[in-house]
C-alpha positions as CSV (number, residue, x, y, z in Angstrom):
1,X,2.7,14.0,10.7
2,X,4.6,11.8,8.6
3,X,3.6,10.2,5.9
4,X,4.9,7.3,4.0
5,X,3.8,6.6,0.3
6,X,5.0,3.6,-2.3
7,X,3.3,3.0,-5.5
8,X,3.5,0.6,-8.6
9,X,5.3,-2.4,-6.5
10,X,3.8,-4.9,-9.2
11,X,4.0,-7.8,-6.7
12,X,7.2,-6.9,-4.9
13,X,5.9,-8.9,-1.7
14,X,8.9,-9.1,0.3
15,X,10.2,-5.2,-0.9
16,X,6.7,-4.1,0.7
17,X,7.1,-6.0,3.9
18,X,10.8,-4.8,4.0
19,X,9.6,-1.1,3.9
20,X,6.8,-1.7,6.0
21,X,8.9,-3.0,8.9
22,X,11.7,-0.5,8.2
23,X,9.7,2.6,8.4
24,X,6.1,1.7,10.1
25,X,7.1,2.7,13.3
26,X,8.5,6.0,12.5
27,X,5.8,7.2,10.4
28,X,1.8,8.3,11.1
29,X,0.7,6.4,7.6
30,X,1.2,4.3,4.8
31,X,-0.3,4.6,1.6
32,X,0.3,2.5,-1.1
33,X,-1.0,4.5,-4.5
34,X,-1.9,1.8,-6.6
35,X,-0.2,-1.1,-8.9
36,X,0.8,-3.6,-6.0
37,X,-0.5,-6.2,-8.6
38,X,-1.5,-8.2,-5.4
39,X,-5.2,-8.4,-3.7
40,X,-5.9,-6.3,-1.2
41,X,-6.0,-8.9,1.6
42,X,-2.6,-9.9,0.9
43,X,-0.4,-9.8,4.2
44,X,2.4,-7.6,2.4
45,X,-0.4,-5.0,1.8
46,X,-1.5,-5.0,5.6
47,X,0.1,-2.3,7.1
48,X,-1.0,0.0,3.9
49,X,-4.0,1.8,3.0
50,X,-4.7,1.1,-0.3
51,X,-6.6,2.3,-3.4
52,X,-6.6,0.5,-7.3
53,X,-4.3,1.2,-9.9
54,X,-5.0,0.2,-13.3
55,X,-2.9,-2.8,-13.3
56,X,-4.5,-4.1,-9.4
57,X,-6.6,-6.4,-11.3
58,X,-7.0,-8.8,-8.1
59,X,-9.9,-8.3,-5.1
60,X,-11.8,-4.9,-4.8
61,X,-9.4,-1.9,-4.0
62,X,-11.3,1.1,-3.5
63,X,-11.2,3.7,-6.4
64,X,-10.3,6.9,-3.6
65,X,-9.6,7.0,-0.1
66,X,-9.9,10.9,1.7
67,X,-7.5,10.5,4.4
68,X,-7.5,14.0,6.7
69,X,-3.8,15.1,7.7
């Protein structure tokens, strides 16, 4: 399984769009840890599961997501 995983993008839209094209169809998952700065319904953030960092301050992230691998 592959397995990509970004964190701490503080609101880089178009960077997380860019890796999510790039890479989505080569890997299983997505995971974006926390810090996007964005809400959680934003379209850059689709292709991601997500969970809250302490700067996502935006919408209701989930604290912790169990993903099994």
């Amino acid at each position: 399984m592959k397995v990509l995983i970004v964190s701490d993008s503080h609101g880089l839209e178009d960077e997380l769009e860019m890796i999510a094209e790039r890479h989505g169809k080569e890997t299983d998952l997505m995971i974006h840890c926390g810090d996007s700065e964005l809400d959680p319904s934003h379209p850059a953030l689709s292709s991601y599961l997500t969970v809250k960092g302490n700067c996502d301050f935006y919408g209701e992230f989930k604290d912790e997501v169990v993903v099994p691998v």
